[in-house]
N, C-alpha and C positions, 0 to 999 in steps of 0.2 A: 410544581408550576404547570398550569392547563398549557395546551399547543392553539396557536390561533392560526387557522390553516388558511391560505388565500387561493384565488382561485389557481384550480391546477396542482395543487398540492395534496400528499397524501401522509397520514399518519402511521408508522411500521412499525410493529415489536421488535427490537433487536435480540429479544430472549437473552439476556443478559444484564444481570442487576435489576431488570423491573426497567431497562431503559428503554426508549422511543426515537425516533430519527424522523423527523419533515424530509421530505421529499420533495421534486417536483417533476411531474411525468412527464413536460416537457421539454426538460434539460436531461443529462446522462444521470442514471441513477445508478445507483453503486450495485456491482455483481457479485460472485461466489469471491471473484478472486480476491475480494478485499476481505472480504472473511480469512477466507484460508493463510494470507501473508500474516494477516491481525494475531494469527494463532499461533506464527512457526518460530518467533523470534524466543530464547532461552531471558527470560527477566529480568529484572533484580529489584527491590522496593528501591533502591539509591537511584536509580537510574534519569537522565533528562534524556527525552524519546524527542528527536524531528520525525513529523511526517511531510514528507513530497508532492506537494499534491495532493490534498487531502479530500477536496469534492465538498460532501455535505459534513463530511468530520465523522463518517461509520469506526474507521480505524480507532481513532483517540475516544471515541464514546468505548468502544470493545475491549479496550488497553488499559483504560485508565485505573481501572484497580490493581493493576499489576506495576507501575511504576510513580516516580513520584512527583514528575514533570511532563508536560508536553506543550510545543510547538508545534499548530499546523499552518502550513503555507499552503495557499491556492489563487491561482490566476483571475481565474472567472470571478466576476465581483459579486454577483449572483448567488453563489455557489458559496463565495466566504461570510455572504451575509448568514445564507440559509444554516452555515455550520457552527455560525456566534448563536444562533436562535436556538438551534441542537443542544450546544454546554448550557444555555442556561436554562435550556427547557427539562435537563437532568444535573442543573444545579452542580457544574463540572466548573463556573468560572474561575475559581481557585485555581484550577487543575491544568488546564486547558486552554492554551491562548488560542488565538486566530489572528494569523497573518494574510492580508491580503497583497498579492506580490510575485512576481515571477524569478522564480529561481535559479534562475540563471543568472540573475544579479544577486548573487549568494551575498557578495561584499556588503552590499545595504541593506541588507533584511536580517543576517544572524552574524554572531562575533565567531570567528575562526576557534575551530577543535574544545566547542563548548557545549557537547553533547555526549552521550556514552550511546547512543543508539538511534541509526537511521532507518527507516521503514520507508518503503518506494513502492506503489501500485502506478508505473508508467503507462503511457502511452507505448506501443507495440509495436508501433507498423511503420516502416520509413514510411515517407510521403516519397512517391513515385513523380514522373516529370507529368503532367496535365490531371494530376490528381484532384489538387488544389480545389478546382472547379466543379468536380464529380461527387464531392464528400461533403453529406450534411448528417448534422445530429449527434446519435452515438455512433457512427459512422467515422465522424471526422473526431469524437475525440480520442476513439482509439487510435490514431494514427500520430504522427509526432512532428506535428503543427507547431507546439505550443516548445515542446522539449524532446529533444534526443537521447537517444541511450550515454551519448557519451556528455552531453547535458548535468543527467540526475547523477553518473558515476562523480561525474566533477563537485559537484556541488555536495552529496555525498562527504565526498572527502576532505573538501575546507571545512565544512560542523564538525567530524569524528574528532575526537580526542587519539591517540595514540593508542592503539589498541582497543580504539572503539568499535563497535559492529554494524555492518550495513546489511540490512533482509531487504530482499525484492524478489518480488516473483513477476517472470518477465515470457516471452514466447521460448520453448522447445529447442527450435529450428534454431534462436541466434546465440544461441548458446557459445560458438566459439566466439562471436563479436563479443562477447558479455566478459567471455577471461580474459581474453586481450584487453579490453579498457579497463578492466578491475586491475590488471599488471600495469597500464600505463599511469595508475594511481595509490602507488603502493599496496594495493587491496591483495591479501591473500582469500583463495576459498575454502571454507573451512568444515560449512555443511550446502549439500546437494540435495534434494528432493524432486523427482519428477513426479507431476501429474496426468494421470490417466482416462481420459473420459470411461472407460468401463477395460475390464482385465483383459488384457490379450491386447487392446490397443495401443497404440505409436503414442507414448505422451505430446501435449497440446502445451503443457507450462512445465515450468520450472519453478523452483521459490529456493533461495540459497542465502547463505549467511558467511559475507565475509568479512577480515580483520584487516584493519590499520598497520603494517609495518607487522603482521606474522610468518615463521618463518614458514619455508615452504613446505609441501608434505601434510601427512596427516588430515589429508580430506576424508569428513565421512559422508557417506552417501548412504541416505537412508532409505529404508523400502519404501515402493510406490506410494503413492496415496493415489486410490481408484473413487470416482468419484459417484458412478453408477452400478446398479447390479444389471447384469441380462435383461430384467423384466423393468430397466428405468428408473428403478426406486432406489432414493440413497445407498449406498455400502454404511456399515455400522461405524466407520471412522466420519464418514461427513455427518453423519448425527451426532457423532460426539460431540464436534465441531461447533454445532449451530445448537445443540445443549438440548435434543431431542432425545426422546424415552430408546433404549435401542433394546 
């Protein structure tokens, strides 16, 4: 299927399967970080995948050969049209629904613990007191306007099945807010990964994977994932990643 691109839109290789992603460079276009959570979750082909916030739908386009469901929900109506035009522009609607919706009203959009795998690329940034008015763009949607950390944990956890797995990769710094709401919803953590803009630096994100009603203990933490070398150019793990020659 051709891409019919309107004004302000642009066409992307996602180097993956031969597929493509519409864009639109006036809205938030999707970054590293949705790559990199896209890649961190462990599989299974049985699997029904929620994505949280889906944007234009890069995740479930990058996933979908690996599981054998997906739901994506998104707020912006915009942004879920642009991500229905995505699946069927790589011929995914079998695959691949689109929900337009905010999730925070979990109750009307999906049936309680009918999923084996949640994927979350959130919003980051409390919203501060006079922020509101300061924040446009990609600016404002990194911030958590729309949803909170303790928001996606909840919602999260009414879809999971009982020992189903939740992957997010979220900021660094809120790391302990992030264990304490994962405990305030029976979430154990099970794997850790911090990310490094270049070796020797104070990691900038996290991406972690945790379970439904697991017992505690037995977190692995795996080695960094360094994003740049000294000289700026990828390290040979983010080329693997994006499916370049290393």
């Amino acid at each position: 299927m051709s891409a019919e691109l309107r004004d302000g839109e642009r066409l992307d290789d996602l180097m993956k399967s031969g597929r493509k992603i519409i864009q639109n460079e006036r809205e938030f276009c999707f970054s590293m970080d949705s790559v990199l959570i896209a890649h961190f979750p462990n599989f299974k082909r049985r699997f029904k995948v929620l994505d949280l916030g889906t944007g234009t739908g890069v995740i479930p386009l990058l996933i979908a050969d690996e599981v054998a469901e997906i739901c994506a929900v998104e707020l912006n109506s915009l942004m879920a049209e642009t991500a229905r035009r995505n699946v069927a522009l790589n011929n995914l609607t079998e695959k691949i629904s689109v929900v337009e919706g905010d999730y925070r009203l979990h109750r009307e959009i999906f049936r309680a613990e009918s999923f084996d795998l949640v994927i979350a690329n959130p919003p980051y940034v409390p919203v501060k007191d006079g922020d509101s008015n300061k924040l446009h763009g990609v600016a404002r949607a990194r911030h958590e306007f729309t949803a909170t950390l303790e928001d996606v944990v909840t919602a999260a956890r009414f879809a999971l099945k009982f020992r189903g797995s939740f992957c997010m990769i979220h900021l660094a710094s809120r790391l302990t807010e992030i264990v304490a709401a994962l405990g305030r919803h029976q979430f154990e953590m099970k794997r850790l990964q911090i990310v490094q803009p270049k070796a020797g630096r104070n990691a900038n994100l996290i991406m972690l994977e945790a379970v439904v009603g697991a017992n505690a203990g037995s977190l692995k933490i795996l080695p960094p994932l360094v994003v740049h070398e000294n000289d700026g150019s990828y390290t040979a793990d983010i080329k693997k990643i994006y499916g370049l020659e290393v």
